[in-house]
LUMKOL-32045 format. One record per residue: residue number from 1; chain; x, y, z of N, C-alpha, C, CB in turn. Coordinates in steps of 0.05 Angstrom, whole numbers, plus 5000, padded with zeros to 4 digits. Atoms other than C-alpha are relative to their C-alpha. Last residue first. Glycine has a CB too. Layout:
<nodes>
(node NUM "A" (X Y Z) (X Y Z) (X Y Z) (X Y Z))
...
</nodes>
This chain:
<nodes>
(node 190 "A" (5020 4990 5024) (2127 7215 0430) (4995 5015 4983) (4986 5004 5003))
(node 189 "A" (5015 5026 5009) (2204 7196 0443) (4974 5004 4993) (4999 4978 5020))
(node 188 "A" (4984 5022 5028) (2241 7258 0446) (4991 4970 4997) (5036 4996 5005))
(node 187 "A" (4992 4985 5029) (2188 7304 0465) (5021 4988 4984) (5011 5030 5005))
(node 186 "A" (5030 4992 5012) (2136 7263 0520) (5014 5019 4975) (4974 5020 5026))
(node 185 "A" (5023 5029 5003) (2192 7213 0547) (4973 5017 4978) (4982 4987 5044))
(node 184 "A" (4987 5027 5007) (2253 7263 0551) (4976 4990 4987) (5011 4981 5025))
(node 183 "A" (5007 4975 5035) (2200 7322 0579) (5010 4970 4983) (5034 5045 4991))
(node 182 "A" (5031 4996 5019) (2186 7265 0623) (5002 5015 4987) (4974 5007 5010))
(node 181 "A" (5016 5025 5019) (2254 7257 0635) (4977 4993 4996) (5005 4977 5006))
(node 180 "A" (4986 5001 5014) (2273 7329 0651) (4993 4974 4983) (5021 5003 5012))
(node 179 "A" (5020 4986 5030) (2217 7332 0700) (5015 4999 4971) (4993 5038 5005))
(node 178 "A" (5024 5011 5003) (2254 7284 0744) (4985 5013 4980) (4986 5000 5023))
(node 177 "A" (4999 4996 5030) (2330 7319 0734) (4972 4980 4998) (5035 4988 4981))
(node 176 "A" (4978 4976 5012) (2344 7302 0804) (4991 4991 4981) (5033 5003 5002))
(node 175 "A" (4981 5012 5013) (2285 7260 0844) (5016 5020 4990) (4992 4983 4981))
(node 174 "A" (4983 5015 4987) (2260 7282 0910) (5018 4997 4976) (4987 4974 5013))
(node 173 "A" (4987 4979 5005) (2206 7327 0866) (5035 4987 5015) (4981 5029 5015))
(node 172 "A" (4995 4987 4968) (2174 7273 0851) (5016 5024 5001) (5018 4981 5020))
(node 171 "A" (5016 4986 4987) (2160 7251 0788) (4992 5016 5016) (4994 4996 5004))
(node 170 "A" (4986 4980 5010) (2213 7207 0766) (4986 5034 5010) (5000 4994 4967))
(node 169 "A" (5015 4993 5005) (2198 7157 0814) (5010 5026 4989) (4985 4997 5017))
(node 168 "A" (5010 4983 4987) (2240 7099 0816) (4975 5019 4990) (5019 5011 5007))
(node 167 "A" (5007 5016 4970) (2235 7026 0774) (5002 5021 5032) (5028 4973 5002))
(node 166 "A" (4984 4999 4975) (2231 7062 0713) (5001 4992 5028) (5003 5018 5002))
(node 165 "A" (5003 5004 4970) (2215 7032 0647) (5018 5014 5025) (5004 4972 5003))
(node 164 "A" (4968 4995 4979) (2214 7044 0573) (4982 4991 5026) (5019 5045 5003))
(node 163 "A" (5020 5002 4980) (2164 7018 0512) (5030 5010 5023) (4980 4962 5003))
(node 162 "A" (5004 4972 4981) (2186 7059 0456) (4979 4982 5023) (4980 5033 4978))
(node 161 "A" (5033 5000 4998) (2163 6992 0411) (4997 5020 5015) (4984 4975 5012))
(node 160 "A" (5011 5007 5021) (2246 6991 0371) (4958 5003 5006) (5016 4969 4994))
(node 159 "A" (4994 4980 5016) (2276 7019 0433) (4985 4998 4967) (5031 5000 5001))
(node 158 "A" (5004 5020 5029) (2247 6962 0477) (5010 5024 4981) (4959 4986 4990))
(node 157 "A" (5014 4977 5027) (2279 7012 0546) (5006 4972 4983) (5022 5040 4986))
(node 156 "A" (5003 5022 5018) (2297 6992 0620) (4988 5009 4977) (4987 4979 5010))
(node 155 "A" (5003 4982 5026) (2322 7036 0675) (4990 4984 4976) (5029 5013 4991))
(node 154 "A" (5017 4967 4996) (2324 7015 0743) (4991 5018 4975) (5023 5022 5016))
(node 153 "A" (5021 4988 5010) (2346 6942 0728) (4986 5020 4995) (4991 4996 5003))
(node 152 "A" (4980 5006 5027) (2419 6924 0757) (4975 5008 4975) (5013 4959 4998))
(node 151 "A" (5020 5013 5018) (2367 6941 0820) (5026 5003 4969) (4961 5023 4999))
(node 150 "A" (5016 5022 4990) (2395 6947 0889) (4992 4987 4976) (4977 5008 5017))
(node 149 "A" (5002 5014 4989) (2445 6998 0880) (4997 4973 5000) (4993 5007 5006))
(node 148 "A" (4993 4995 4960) (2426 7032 0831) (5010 4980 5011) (4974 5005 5023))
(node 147 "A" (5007 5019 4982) (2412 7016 0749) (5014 5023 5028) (5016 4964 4992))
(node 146 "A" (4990 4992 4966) (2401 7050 0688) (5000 4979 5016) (4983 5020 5016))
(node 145 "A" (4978 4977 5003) (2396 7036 0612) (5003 5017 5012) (5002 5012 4983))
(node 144 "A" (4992 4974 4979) (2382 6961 0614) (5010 5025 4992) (5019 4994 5019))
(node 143 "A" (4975 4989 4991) (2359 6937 0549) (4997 5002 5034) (5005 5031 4984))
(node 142 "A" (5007 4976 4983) (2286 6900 0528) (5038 4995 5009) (4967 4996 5030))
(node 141 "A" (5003 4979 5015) (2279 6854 0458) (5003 5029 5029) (4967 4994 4981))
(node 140 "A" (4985 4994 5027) (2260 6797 0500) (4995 5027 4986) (4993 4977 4978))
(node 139 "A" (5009 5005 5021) (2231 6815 0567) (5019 4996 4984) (4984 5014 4994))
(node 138 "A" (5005 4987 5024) (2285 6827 0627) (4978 4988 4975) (5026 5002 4990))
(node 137 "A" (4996 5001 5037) (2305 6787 0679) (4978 5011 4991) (5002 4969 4982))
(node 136 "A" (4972 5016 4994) (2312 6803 0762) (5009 4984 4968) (4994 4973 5029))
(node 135 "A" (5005 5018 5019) (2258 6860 0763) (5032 4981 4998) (4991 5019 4971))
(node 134 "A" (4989 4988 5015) (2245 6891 0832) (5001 4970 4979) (5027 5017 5013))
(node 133 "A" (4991 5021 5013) (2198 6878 0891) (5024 5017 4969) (4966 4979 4990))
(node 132 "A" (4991 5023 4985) (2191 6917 0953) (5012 4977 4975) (4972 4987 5021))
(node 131 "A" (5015 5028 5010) (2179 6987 0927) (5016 4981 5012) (4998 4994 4967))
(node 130 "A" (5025 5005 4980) (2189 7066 0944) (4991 4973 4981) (4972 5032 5004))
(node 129 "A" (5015 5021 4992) (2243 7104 0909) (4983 4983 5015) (5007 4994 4999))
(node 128 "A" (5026 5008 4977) (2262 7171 0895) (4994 4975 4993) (4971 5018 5000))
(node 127 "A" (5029 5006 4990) (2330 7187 0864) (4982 4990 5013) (4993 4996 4995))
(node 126 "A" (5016 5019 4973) (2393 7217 0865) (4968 4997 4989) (5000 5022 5038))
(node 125 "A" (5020 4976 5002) (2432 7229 0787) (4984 4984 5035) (4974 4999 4959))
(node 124 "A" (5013 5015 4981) (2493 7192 0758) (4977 5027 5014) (5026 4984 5025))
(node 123 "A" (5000 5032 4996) (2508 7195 0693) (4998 4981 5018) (5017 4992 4994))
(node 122 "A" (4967 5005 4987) (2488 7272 0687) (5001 4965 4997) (5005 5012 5043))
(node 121 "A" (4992 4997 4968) (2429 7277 0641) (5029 4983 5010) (4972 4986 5019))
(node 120 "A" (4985 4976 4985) (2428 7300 0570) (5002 5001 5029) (4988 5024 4994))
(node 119 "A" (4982 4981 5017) (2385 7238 0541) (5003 5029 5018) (4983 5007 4968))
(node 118 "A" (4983 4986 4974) (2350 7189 0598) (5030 5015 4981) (5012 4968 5028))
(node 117 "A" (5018 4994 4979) (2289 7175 0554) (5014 5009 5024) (4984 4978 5007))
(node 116 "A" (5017 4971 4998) (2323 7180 0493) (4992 5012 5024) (4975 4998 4989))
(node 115 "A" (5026 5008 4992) (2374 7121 0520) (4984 5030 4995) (4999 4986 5033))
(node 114 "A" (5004 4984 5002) (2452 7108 0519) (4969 4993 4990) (5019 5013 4989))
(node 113 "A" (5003 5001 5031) (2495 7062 0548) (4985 5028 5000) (4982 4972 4986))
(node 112 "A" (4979 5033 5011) (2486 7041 0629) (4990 5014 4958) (4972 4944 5018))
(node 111 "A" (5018 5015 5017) (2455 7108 0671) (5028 4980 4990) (4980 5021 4972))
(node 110 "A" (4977 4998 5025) (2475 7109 0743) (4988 4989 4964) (5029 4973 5013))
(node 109 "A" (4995 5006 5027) (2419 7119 0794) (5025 5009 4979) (4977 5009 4991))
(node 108 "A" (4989 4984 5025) (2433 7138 0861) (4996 4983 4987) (5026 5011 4997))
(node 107 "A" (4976 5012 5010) (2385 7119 0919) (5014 5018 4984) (4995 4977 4986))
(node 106 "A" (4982 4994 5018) (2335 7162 0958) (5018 4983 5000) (5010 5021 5003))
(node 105 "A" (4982 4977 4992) (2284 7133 0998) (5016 5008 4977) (5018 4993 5024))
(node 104 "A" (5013 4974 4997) (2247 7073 1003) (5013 5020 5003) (4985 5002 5019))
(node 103 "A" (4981 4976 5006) (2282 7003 0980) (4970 5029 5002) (5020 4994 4958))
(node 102 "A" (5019 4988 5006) (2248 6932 1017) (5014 5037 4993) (4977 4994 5026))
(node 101 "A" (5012 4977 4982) (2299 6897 1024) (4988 5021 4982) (5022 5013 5020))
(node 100 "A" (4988 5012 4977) (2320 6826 0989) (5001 5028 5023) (5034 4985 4990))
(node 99 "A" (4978 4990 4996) (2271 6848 0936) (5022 4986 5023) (4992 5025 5005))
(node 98 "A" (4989 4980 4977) (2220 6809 0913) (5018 5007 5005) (4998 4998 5020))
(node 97 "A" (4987 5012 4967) (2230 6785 0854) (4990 5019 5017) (5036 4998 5006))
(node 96 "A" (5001 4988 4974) (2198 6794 0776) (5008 4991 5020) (4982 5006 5006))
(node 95 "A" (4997 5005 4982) (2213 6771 0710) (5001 5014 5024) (5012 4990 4996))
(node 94 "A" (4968 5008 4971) (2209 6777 0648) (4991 4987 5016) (5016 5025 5022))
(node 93 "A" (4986 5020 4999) (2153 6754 0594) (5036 5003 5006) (4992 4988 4974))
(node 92 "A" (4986 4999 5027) (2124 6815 0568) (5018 4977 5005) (5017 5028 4992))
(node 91 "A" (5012 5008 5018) (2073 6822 0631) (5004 4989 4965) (4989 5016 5004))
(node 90 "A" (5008 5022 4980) (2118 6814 0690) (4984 4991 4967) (4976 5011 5038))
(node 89 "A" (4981 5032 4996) (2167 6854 0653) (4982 4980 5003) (5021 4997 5028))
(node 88 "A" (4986 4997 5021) (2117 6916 0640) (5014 4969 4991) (5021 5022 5007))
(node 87 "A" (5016 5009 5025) (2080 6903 0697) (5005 4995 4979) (4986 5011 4995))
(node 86 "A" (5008 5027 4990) (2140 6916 0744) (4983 4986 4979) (4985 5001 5028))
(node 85 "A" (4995 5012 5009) (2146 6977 0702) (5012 4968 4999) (5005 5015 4995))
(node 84 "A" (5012 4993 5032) (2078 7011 0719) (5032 4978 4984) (4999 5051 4990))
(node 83 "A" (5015 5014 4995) (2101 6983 0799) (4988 4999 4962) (4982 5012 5027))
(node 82 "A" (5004 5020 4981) (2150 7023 0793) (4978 4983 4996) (4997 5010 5023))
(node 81 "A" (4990 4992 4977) (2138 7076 0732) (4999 4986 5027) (4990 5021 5002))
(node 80 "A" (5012 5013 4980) (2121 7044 0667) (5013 5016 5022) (5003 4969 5000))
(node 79 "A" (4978 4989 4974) (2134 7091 0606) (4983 4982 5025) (5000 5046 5007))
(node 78 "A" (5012 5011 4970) (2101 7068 0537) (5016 5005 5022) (4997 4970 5001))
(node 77 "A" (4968 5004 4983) (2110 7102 0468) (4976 4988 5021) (5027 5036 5013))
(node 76 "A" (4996 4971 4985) (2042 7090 0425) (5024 5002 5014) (4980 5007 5021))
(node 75 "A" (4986 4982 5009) (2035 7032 0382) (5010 5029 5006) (4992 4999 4986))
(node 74 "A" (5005 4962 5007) (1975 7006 0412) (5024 5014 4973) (5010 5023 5039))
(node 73 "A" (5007 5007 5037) (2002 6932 0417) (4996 5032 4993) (4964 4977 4990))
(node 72 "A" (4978 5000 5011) (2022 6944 0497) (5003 4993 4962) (5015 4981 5019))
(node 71 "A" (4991 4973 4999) (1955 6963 0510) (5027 5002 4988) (5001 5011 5027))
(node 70 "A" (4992 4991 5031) (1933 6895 0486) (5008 5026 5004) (4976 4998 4976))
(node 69 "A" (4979 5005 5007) (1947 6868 0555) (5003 5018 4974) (5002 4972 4998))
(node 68 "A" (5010 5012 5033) (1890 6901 0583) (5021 4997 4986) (4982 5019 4981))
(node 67 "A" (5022 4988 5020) (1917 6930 0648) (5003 4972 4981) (5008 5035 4982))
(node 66 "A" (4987 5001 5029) (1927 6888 0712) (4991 5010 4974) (5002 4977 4994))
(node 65 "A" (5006 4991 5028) (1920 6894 0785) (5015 5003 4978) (4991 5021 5002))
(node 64 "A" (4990 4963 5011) (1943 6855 0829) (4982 5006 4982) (5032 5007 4983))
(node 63 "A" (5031 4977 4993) (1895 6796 0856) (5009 5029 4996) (4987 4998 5037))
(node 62 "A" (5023 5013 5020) (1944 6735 0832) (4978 5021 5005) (4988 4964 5009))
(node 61 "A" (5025 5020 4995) (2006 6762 0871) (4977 5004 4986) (4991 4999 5027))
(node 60 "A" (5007 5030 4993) (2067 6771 0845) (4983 4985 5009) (5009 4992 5010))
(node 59 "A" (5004 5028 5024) (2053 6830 0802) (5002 4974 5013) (5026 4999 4975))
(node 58 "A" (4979 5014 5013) (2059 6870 0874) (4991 4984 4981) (5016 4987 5016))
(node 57 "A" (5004 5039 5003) (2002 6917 0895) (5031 4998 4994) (4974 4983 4967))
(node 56 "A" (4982 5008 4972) (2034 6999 0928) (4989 4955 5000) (4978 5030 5044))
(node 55 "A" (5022 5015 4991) (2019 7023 0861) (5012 4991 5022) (4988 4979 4983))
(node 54 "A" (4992 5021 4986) (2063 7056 0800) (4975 4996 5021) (5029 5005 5011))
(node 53 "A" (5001 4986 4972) (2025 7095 0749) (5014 4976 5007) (4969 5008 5018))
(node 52 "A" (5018 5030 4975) (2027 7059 0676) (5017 5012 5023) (5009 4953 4992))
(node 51 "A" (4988 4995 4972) (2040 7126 0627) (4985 4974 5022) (4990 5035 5010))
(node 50 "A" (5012 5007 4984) (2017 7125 0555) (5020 4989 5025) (4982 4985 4988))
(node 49 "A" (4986 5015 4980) (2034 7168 0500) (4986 4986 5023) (5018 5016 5011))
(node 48 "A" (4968 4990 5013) (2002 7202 0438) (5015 4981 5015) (5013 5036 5006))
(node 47 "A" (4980 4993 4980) (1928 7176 0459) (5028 5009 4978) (5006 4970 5023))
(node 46 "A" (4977 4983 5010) (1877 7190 0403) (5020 5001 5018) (4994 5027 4994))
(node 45 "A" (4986 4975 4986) (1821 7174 0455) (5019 5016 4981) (5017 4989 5026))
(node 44 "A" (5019 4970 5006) (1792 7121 0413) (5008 5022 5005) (4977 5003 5013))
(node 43 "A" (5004 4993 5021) (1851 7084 0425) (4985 5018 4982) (4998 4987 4999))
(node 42 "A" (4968 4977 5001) (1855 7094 0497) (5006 5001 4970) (5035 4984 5020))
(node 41 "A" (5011 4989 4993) (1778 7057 0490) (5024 5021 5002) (4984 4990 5017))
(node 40 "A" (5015 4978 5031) (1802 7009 0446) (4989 5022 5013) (4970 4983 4978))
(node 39 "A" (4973 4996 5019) (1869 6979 0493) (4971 5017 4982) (5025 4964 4982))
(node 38 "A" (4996 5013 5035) (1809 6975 0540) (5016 5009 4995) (4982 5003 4975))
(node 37 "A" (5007 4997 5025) (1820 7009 0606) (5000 4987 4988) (5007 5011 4990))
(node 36 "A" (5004 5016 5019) (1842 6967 0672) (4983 5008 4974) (4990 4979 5012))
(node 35 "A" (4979 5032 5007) (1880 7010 0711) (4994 4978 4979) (5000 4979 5026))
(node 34 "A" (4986 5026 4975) (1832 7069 0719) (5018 4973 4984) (4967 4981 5021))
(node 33 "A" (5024 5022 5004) (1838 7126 0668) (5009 4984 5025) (4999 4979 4968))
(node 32 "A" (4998 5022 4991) (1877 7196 0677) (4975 4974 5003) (5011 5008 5022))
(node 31 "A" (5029 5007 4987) (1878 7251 0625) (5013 4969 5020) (4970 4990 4968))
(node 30 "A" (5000 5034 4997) (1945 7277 0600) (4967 5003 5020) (5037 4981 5024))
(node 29 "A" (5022 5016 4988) (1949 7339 0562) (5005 4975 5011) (4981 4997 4984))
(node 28 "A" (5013 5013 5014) (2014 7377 0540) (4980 4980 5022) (5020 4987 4981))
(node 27 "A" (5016 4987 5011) (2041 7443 0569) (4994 4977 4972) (5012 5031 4996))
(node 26 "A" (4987 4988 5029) (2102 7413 0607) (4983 5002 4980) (5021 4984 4986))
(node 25 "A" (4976 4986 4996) (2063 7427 0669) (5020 5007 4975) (5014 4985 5019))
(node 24 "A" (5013 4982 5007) (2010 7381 0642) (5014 5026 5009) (4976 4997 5009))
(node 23 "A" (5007 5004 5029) (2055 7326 0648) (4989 5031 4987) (4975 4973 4998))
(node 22 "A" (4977 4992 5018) (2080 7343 0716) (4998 4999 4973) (5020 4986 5005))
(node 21 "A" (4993 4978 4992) (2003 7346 0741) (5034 5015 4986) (4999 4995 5031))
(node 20 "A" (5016 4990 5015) (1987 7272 0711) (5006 5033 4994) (4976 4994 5012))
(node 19 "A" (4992 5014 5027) (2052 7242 0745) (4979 5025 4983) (4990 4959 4996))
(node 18 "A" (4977 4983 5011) (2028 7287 0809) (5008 4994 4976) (5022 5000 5015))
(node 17 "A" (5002 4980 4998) (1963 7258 0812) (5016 5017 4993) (4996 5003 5015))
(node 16 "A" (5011 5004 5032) (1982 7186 0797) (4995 5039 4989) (4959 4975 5000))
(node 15 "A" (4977 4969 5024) (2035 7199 0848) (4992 5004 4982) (5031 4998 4987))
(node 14 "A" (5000 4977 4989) (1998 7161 0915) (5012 5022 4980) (5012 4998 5025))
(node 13 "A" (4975 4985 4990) (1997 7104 0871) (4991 5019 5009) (5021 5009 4982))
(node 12 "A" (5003 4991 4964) (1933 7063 0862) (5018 5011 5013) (4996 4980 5019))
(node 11 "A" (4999 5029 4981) (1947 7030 0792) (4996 5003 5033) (5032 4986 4995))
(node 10 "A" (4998 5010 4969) (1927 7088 0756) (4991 4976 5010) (4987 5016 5016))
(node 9 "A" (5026 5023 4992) (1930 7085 0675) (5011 5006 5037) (5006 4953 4983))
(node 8 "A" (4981 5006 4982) (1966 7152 0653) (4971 4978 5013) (5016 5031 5020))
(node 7 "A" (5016 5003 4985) (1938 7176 0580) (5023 4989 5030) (4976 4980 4986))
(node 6 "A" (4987 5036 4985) (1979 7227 0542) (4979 4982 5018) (5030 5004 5026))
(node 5 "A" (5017 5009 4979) (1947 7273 0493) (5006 4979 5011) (4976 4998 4994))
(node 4 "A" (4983 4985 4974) (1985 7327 0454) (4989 4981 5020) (4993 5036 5008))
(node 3 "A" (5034 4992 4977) (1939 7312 0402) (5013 5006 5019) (4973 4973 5012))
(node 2 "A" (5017 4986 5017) (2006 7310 0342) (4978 5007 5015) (4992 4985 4977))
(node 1 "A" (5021 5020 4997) (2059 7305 0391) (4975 5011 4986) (4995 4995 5030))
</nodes>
C-alpha cells in the first residue's frame, strides 16, 4: 500500500476501536472519521482503503446513518462490516430485510467460490455476529462468497470496484482466522 493509510468511517459500533486497533496491528495506519465524511476530505487524506464500521442503526429506517454516497466512486478497495455492509447493498441498489431472528453469537461461515478477501482460509470457519437485519438481494455486479446459516449473504465481493462485504465481525477475537482477512483486505486487495 503506497501511504499505508486506511480510513474506517464509524457508524456507532462498539468495534470501531478494535477494527482501527487490528489494522494497526498489521503495521499499517488507519485513522478513524465519523460516518458522514466527504468522499473529498478521505480523498485528500490519500486513503489506500476504506473500512464502513458496523452500528447497532438499521438502513431501514429513514434516520440511520449514512456516508456520502460518493465514497463508493473513490476508487479505493471497500470492506463493509455489518451494518458497513448493509449500507453497501442498501446503498448500490440491493436489498435489505430484517431478519426472521435476530443472529448474536457464533455461527459458521462457509465460503461459496473463490475471493481475495477470504484467500487461504478453511471453507468453513466460526464466527461473530451481532445484527437483526440481513441482505436478501445483492447490487448489480456483486457475488456471494460466503454464507451461514441465516444469511445466503455473509460474504459479498464487486471484484472489478474491490468493494467486499461482511455481514459478521471479523474483528473480534470470537471470529477464526479474523485478522487473517484483514491482512486479506489490506495486502491482497489494497
Amino acid at each position: 500500500m503506497k501511504s499505508q493509510k486506511v480510513a474506517v468511517l464509524d457508524f456507532g459500533s462498539q468495534y470501531t476501536q478494535v477494527i482501527a486497533r487490528r489494522i494497526r496491528a498489521c503495521n499499517v495506519y488507519s485513522k478513524i472519521f465519523p460516518c458522514n465524511v466527504s468522499a473529498e476530505t478521505l480523498r485528500e487524506e490519500g486513503i489506500q482503503g476504506l473500512i464502513l464500521s458496523g452500528g447497532p442503526a438499521s438502513v431501514l429506517k429513514e434516520t440511520s446513518p449514512m456516508p456520502d454516497k460518493e465514497i463508493f466512486d473513490l476508487g479505493v478497495p471497500t470492506l463493509g462490516i455489518c451494518y458497513g455492509v448493509q449500507l453497501i447493498a442498501h446503498m448500490l441498489g440491493g436489498e435489505v430485510a430484517r431478519s426472521d431472528r435476530r443472529e448474536y453469537g457464533h455461527g459458521t461461515l462457509r465460503t461459496v467460490g473463490e475471493s481475495r478477501l477470504l484467500a487461504s482460509l478453511p471453507s468453513e470457519i466460526r464466527v461473530w455476529n451481532s445484527h437483526g437485519d440481513r441482505l436478501v438481494r445483492l447490487p448489480e455486479g456483486f457475488k456471494a462468497v460466503a454464507a451461514t446459516e441465516n444469511s445466503e449473504f455473509a460474504g459479498i465481493e464487486h471484484s472489478e470496484r474491490a468493494i467486499f462485504g461482511l455481514q459478521f465481525h471479523p474483528e473480534v477475537s470470537h471470529t477464526e482466522c479474523g485478522i487473517e482477512i484483514l491482512r486479506n483486505f489490506l495486502f491482497k486487495v489494497c
